[in-house]
C-alpha positions in Angstrom: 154.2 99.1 26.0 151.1 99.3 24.2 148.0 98.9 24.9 147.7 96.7 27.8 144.2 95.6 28.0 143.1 92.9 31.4 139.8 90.9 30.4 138.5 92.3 33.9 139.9 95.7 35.5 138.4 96.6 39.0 138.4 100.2 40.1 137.0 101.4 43.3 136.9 105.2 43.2 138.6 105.2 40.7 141.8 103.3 41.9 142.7 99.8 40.3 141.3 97.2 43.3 141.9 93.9 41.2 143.4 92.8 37.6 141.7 89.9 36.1 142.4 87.9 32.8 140.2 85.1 31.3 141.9 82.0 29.5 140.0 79.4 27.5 142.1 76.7 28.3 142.2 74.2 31.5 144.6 74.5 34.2 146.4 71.5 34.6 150.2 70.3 34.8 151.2 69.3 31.3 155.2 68.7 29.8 155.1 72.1 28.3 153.2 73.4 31.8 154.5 71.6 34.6 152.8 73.7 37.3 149.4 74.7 34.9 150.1 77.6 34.0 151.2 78.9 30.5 154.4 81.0 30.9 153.4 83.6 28.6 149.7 84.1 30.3 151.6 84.8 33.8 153.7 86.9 31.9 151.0 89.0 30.7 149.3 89.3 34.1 152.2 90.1 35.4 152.4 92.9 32.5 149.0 94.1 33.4 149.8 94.4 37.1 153.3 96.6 36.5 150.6 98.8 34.7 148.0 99.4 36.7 148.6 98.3 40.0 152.9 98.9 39.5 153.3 99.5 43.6 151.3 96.1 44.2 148.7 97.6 45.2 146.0 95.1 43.5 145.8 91.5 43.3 145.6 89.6 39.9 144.2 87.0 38.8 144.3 84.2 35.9 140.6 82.3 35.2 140.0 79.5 33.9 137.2 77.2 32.8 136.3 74.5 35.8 136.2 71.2 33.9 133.8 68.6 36.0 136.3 65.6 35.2 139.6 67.1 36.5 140.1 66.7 40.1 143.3 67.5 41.3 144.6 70.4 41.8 147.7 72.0 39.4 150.7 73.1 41.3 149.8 76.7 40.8 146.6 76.1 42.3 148.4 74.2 45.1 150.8 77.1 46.1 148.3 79.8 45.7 148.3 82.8 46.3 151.9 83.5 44.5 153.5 87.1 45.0 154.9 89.6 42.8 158.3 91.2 43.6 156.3 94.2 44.5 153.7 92.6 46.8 150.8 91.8 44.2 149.2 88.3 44.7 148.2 86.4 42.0 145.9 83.6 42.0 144.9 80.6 39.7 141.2 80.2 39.8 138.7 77.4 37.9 135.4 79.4 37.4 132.2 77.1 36.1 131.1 77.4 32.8 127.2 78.0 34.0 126.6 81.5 34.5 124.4 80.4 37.7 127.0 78.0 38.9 129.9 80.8 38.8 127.6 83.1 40.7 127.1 80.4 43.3 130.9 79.6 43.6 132.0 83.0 43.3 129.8 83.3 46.4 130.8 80.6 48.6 133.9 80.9 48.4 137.0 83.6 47.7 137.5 82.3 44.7 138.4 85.8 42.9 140.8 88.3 44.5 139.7 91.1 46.4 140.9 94.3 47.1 141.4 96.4 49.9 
């Protein structure tokens, strides 16, 4: 398979606790992306988690930018968390752009996933 590389790979004593990837593009239902998420970017998460988390043992996640102007939610968003086969949830997050504003939201809310 490669080298499968996440943007973001979580390890707590040395075990895989979360699998996150970052994509520079907004998360929003489109023709080509009727639920707002790029088939080939879940793909690739889902890659990443058959890697290093293959007994869904670790969430994953896709990031995206938060755009200030878009204000509904995308259909992934809506039905989040979705679930792997094997018991890995996968989320759909919109992160700010401000390093101080993504600190804040990352802690009011559980806006990444955690693991156990």
């Amino acid at each position: 398979m490669g080298r499968l590389k996440p943007d973001i790979l979580v390890r707590r004593a040395g075990r895989v606790v979360a699998v996150i990837d970052a994509k520079n593009k907004r998360l929003v239902n489109t023709q080509e992306r009727p639920q707002g998420v790029d088939r080939g970017d879940l793909y690739q998460l889902v890659s990443y988690l058959a890697r290093f988390a293959p007994q869904g043992t670790a969430p994953g996640a896709l990031v995206y930018p938060r755009d200030p102007d878009q204000h509904s939610l995308s259909t992934a968003e809506s039905h989040d968390p979705w679930c792997s086969a094997v018991g890995n949830t996968v989320r759909f997050v919109r992160l700010a752009l401000d390093p101080a504003d993504a600190v804040t939201q990352l802690s009011d809310e559980e806006a990444l996933p955690r693991g156990s």
